[in-house]
N, C-alpha and C positions, 0 to 999 in steps of 0.2 A: 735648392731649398735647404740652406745649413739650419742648423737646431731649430728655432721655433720662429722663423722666420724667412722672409724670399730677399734674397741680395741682387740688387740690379749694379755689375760691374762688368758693360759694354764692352770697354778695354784690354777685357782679356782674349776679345775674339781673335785678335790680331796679333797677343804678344806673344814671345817664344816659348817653348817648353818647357824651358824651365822657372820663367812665370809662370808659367799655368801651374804648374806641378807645386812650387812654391803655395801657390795663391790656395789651392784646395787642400794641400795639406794642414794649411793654416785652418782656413777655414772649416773644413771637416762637411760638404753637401751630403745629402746621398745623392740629388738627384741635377743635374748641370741641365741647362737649356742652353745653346747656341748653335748657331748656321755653320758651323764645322765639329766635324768629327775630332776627338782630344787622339793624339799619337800613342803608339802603343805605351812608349816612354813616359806619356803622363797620366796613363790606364793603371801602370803599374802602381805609380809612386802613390796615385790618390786609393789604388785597393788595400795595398800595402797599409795607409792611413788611418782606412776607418775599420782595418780588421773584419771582422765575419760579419760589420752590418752592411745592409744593402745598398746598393748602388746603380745608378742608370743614368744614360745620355738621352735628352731628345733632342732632335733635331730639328731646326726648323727651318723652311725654305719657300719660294715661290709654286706656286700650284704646276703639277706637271702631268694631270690627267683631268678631264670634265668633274665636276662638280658630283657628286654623287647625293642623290636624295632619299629620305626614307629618316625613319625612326633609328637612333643607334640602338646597337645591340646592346644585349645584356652580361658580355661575358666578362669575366673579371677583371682580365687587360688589353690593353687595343695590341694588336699584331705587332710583332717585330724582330729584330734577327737578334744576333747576339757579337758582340766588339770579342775582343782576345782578354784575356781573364774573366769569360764569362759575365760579361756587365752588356744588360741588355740596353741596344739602341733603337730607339722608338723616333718614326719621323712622321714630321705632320708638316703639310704645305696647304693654302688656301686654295680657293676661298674656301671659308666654311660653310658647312652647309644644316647645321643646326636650326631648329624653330628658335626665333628670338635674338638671332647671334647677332653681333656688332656689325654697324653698315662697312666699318672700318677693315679691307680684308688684311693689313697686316695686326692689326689689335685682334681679329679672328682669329687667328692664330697661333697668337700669343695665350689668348684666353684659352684655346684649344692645349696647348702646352703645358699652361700651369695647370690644367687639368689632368693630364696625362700624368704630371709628376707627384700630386695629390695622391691620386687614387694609385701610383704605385705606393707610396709608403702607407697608406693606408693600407693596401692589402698586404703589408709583407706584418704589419700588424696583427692582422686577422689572422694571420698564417701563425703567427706566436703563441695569440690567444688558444688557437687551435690546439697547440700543442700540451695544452694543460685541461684538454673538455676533456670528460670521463667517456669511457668506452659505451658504444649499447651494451646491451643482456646481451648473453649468448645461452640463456639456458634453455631455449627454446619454447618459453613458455610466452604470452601475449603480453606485452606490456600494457601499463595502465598510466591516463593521461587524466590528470584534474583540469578542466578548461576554466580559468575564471570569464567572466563575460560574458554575458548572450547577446550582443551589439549583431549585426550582419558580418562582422569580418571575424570575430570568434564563432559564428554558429557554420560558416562555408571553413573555418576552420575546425570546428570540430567533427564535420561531415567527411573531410577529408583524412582526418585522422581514423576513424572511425570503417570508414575503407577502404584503410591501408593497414587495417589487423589491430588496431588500439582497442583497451578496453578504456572507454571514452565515460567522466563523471562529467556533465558540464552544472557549472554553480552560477547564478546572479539576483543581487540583491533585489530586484525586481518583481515584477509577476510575469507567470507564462505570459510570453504575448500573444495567444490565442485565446487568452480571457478575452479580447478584447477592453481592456481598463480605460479610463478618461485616459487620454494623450500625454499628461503630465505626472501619471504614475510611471512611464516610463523613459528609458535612456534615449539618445538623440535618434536611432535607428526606428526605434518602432514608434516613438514619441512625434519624430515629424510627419514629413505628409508623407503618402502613401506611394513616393515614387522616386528609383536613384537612376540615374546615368550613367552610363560609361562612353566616353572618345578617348583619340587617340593623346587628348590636352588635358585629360583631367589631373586632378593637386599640382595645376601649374604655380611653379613658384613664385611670390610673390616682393621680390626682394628688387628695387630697381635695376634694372639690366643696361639703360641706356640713362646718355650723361643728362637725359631732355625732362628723364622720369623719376627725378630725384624726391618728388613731391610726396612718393608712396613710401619713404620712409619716415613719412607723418603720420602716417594714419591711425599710430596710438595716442598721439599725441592729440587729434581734433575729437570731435562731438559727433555723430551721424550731420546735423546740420551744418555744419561744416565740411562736407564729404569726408569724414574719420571713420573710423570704426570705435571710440570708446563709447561705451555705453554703460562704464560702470556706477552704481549710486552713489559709493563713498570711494573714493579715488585712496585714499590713505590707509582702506582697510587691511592692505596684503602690501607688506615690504617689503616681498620681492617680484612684485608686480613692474619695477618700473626698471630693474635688474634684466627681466627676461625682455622688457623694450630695449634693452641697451644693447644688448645680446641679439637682437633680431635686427637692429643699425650696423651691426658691425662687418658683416663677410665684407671682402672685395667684388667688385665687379666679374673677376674673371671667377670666384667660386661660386657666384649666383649661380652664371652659364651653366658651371661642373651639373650646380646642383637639377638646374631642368633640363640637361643631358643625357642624366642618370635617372631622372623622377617617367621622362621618357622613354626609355628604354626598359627599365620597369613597366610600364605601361602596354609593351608592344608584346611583351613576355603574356601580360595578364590578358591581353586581348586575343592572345592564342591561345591560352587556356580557357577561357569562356565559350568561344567557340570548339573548344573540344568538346568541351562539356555539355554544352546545347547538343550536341551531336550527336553525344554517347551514350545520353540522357534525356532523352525530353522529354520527358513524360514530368519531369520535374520543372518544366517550364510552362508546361501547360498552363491554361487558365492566368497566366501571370501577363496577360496583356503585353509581350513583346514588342516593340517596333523598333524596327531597323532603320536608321539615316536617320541623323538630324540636322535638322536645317538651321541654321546659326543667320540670326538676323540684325545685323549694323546699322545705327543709328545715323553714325554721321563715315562720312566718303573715305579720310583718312583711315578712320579704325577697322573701315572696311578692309582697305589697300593692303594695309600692313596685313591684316590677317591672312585674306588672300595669300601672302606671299606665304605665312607661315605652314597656313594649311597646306599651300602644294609642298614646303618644303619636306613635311615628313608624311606624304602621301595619303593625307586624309580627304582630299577634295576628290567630290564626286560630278558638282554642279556648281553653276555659277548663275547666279539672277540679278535681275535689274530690278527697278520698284516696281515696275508694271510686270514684269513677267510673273515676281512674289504673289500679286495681286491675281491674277489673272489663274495663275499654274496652283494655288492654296486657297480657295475662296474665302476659308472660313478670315480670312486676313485682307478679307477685300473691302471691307470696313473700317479696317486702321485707321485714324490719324493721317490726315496728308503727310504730315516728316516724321512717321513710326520707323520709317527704313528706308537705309541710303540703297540698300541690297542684302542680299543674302547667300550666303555659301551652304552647299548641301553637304556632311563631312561622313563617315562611317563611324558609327557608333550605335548603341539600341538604349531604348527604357525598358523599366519592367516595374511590377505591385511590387514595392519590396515588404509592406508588413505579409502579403500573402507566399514572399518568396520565401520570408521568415518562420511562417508557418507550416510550411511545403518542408523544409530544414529539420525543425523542431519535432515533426510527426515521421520524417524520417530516422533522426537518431532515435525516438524514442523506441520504434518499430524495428532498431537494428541492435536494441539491446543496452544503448546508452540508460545511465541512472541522470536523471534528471533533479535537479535542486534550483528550482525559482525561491524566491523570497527568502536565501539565508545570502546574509552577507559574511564574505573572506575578511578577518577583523585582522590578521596577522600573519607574516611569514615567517614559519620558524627554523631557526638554523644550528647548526650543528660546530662549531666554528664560520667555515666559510661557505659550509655547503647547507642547500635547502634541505632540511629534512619532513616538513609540512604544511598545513596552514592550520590555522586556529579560526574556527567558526563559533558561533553561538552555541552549536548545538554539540563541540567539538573539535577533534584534531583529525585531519584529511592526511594518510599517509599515501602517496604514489610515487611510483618509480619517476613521472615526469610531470611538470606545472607548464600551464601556459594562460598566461594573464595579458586578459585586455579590456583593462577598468574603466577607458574611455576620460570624461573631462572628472568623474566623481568617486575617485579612488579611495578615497579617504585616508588612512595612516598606510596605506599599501604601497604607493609609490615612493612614500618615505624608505620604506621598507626595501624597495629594491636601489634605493639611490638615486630615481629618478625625481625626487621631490621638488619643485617648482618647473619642473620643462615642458609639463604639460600645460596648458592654458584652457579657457573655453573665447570660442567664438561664435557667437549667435547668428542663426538665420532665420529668416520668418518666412512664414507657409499660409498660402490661402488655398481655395477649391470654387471652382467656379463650373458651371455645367457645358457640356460639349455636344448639345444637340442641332441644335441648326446651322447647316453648312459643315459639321462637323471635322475639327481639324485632325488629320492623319498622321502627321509626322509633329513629332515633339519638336521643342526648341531649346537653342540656346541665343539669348540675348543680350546686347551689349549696348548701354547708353552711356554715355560719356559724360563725367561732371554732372550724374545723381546719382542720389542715396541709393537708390536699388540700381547699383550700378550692371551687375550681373544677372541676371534672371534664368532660371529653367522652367520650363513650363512643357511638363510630360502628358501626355496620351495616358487614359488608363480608364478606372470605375472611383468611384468616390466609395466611402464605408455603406452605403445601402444596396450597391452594386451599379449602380445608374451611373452612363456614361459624363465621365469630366476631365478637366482641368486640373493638373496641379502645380501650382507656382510658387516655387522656390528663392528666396531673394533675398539679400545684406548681408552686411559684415558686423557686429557686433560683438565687440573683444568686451570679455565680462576679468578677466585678468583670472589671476588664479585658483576666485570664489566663482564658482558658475552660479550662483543664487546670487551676486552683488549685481544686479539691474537696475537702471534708472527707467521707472515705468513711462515718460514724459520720450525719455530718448525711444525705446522700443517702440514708443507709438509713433515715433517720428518715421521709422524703418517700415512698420506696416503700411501707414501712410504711403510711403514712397510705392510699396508694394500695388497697393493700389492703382497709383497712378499709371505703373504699368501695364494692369488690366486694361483700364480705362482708353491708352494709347492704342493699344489691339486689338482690341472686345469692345469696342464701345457697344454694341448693341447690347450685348451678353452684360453688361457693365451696367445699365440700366434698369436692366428686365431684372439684376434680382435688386435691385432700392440702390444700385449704386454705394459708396463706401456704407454706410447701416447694412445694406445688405451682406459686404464681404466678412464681416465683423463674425458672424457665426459661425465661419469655418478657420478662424486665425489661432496661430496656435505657432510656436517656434520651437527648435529644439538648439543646443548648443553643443557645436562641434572639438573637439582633445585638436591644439593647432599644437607646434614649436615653432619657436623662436626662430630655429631655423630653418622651419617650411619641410624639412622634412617629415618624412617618420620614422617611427623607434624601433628598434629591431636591438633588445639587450637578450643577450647569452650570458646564463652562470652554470655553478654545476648544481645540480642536487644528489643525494648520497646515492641514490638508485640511476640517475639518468639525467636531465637536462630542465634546468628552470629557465622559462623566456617568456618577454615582455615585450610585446607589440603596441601602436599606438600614436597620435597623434597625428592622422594623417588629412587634416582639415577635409579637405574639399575632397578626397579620395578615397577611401577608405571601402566604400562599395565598390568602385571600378579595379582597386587592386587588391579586392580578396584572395581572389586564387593566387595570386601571385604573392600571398602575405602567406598561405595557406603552404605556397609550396617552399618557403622559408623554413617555416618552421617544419613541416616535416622534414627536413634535410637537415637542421639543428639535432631534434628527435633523434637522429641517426648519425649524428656525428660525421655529416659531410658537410663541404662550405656551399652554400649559397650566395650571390652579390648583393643580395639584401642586408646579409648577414656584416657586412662593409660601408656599404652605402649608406645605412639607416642603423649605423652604430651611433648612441647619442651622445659620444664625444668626438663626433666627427668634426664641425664644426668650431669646439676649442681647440681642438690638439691641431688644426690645422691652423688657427690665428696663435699659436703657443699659450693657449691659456690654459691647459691640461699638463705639469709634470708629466714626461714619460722618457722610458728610456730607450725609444726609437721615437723620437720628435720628429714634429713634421715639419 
């Protein structure tokens, strides 16, 4: 990986020493891939070269142990020894055994490798940045934390702070969301329907992974009725709207992989902490409608297959159904549509109320001392030079020792403010509620139809807002671009629509009995999700004069299932240790790894 860029020169595998030695000198890598180990003689000459920046070999070769399955870990670099001047060598042989990886096992591999050589300069990056974060306090006294945000992933972030010794202010422009307000006084967390997910796939990335599925690098580019996702009313209103499309065209194939590698292993991290937490606590989970397994239902054979495969590859698969077994083993689904479902896979994951998990949140920080501020909004971040020294509210200047901001899609001049300005987008999803009484369904879903609009569908277990057992169905893509208020109301209707018809395929009884589409019309309602370009999320670290400013954010589809693990990021920021989040979901990952970031450790 020389400066901002990856050099394929095959022929070096074979030539002598002092080619090689030649050739890297020239070139200046940090990081070599090849099927042979470089001689000590050309260890030297290439350290020698790039002086005190980092360097590393991977190695790649034919598989020489079974296949191993499971979620990848989370730890900052994969395992490996170390060559003669301290340059570590990293080897990877196939197959691979990643959810989604290449059917191809030596392109597995490869992709496996350029990953490996990624995430090392990236972290030796992080490791720099580190070296310029400001110390904690040491004067023993509690430190104080400004949360902006009250989304679900700042509120389990500000709970977490909060019992870890913070004196915790949390601020959002909003209202309490135990007023209960119309659904559209509030951000996409309390705003949508009344229920999130977590599996072991959730914020899977969205960026073509294979050469077959090139088609989904259209999807800004179509209409909902075209299976796209634009949905904006004036397409020319935001000029850098078609900037962050171009930016979300661009990774390679093998940084996609990197990237649901890592969104994964994230994930496996967060699922161990939920279940801590359920554990340690439940009395906080009470009343919040839990359920455990969901049953993930495929429309058509192949998308089944495929998932099949994914699901055992990182150990989510509990069960396996056929159409009649679905029918038979889930009655409320016995009603279906003849071609509702090729099959269905059982995976580990739970649901839960999230406006009442919201609540549960909110009456705990209040009860533990937190100052609470709904309804002002953060108009400005003020700084000192380079460091934050507060924010500027309406009613004021907020001085703490530390900031933690997660403005979600509607920031306003804030993410100008910290540099993130255009990287957040909104993408819309529509919500209906339908009743869950007769034959009533017990386990949640996830659903998958191929080539429609409501391509994706959730449909959780839970109470509807009068407490009466229901349905909630979650469904579409609707990229609103930079303005989350730019809708085309014609296209949105097109995506409820769709929504519907997925009731209808499932429910049809239940689909009837309340007037059929008029009927679903009364509980419709969408909320719009903070996406990036590049499918990650944002995880930015500055200093502030007393302690630490960070920005979390954008994590489309995930954002609920990886709170705690967004949670145990930033406390580790807070304290001036590294976390892999703090790498991963750095929001110049993505250019500095295609060289479109200046830096003086290129990737």
């Amino acid at each position: 990986m020389p400066g901002d860029r990856v050099l394929f020169q095959p022929e070096l595998d074979t030539a002598d020493d002092t080619t090689v030695a030649a050739s890297l000198c020239e070139v200046r890598p940090h990081v070599i891939i090849s099927a042979t180990t470089p001689s000590s003689a050309v260890l030297r000459a290439w350290r020698d070269a790039m002086g005190s920046e980092p360097i590393a070999v991977v190695r790649i070769g034919p598989s020489r142990q079974p296949e191993e399955r499971g979620l990848p870990s989370m730890e900052a670099e994969p395992q490996h020894a170390r060559l003669p001047f301290d340059v570590p060598l990293f080897s990877v042989s196939g197959p691979s055994s990643g959810a989604g990886a290449p059917a191809d096992p030596e392109e597995a591999v490869l992709f496996r490798a350029l990953a490996i050589a990624e995430r090392f300069v990236q972290e030796h990056r992080a490791k720099r940045d580190r070296a310029t974060a400001v110390a904690p306090r040491s004067d023993g006294e509690r430190e104080s934390v400004l949360v902006v945000g009250a989304g679900v992933v700042n509120l389990v972030t500000a709970h977490t702070l909060l019992t870890n010794g913070y004196r915790v202010t949390l601020m959002d422009a909003g209202p309490d969301p135990r007023e209960n307000r119309p659904w559209n006084h509030y951000g996409c967390s309390r705003g949508g329907g009344n229920a999130r997910m977590f599996t072991l796939t959730e914020m899977d990335d969205y960026h073509p992974r294979h050469t077959d599925d090139a088609d989904s690098n259209l999807v800004f580019d179509r209409s909902p009725e075209q299976l796209g996702w634009d949905i904006r009313r004036d397409p020319a209103a935001v000029a850098g709207d078609q900037a962050w499309v171009q930016d979300f065209k661009s990774p390679p194939r093998w940084l996609t992989h990197a990237y649901n590698h890592d969104i994964f292993g994230l994930n496996r991290r967060s699922g161990d902490l939920w279940k801590e937490w359920m554990k340690e606590q439940p009395h906080i989970f009470d009343g919040l409608h839990v359920r455990h397994d969901i049953l993930r239902l495929y429309q058509d054979e192949a998308d089944l297959a495929a998932s099949r495969h994914r699901q055992d590859a990182i150990g989510a698969t509990l069960a396996l159904f056929g159409p009649d077994a679905v029918r038979e083993r889930f009655p409320a689904l016995a009603r279906a549509r003849h071609d509702a479902f090729a099959g269905a896979i059982m995976v580990r994951g739970f649901t839960l109320d999230v406006h009442r998990f919201m609540t549960e949140l909110v009456d705990l920080l209040e009860a533990g001392g937190a100052e609470l501020r709904f309804g002002q909004r953060a108009e400005r971040i003020l700084r000192d030079s380079a460091d934050v020294t507060g924010v500027l509210t309406e009613s004021g200047v907020f001085h703490r020792d530390h900031y933690v901001f997660s403005p979600g899609v509607d920031g306003g001049t804030l993410l100008g403010d910290t540099g993130l300005a255009g990287q957040v987008h909104g993408v819309l999803g529509c919500w209906t509620t339908i009743p869950n009484t007769t034959q009533p369904l017990q386990n949640s879903l996830k659903v998958a139809r191929r080539g429609h609009i409501a391509a994706d569908a959730n449909v959780t277990v839970g109470e509807d807002e009068s407490g009466r057992p229901a349905l909630m169905i979650g469904s579409g893509y609707g990229w609103t671009g930079a303005d989350p208020r730019n809708i085309d109301e014609r296209k949105l209707e097109s995506i409820h629509a769709a929504v519907a018809d997925t009731v209808e395929l499932l429910f049809p009884d239940i689909y009837q009995g309340i007037g059929g589409r008029e009927g679903l019309r009364r509980t419709e309602k969408y909320c719009v999700r903070p996406w990036t370009a590049s499918n990650l999320g944002i995880f930015q670290t500055a200093r502030a004069v007393s302690g630490a400013f960070v920005v979390t954010g954008g994590h489309n589809t995930g954002g609920f299932a990886q709170s705690p693990v967004i949670a145990e990021a930033v406390l580790h920021a807070l304290r001036g240790r590294h976390h892999p989040m703090h790498t991963l979901y750095h929001p110049s990952r993505m250019r500095r790894a295609l060289g479109a970031v200046p830096d003086s450790l290129p990737a």
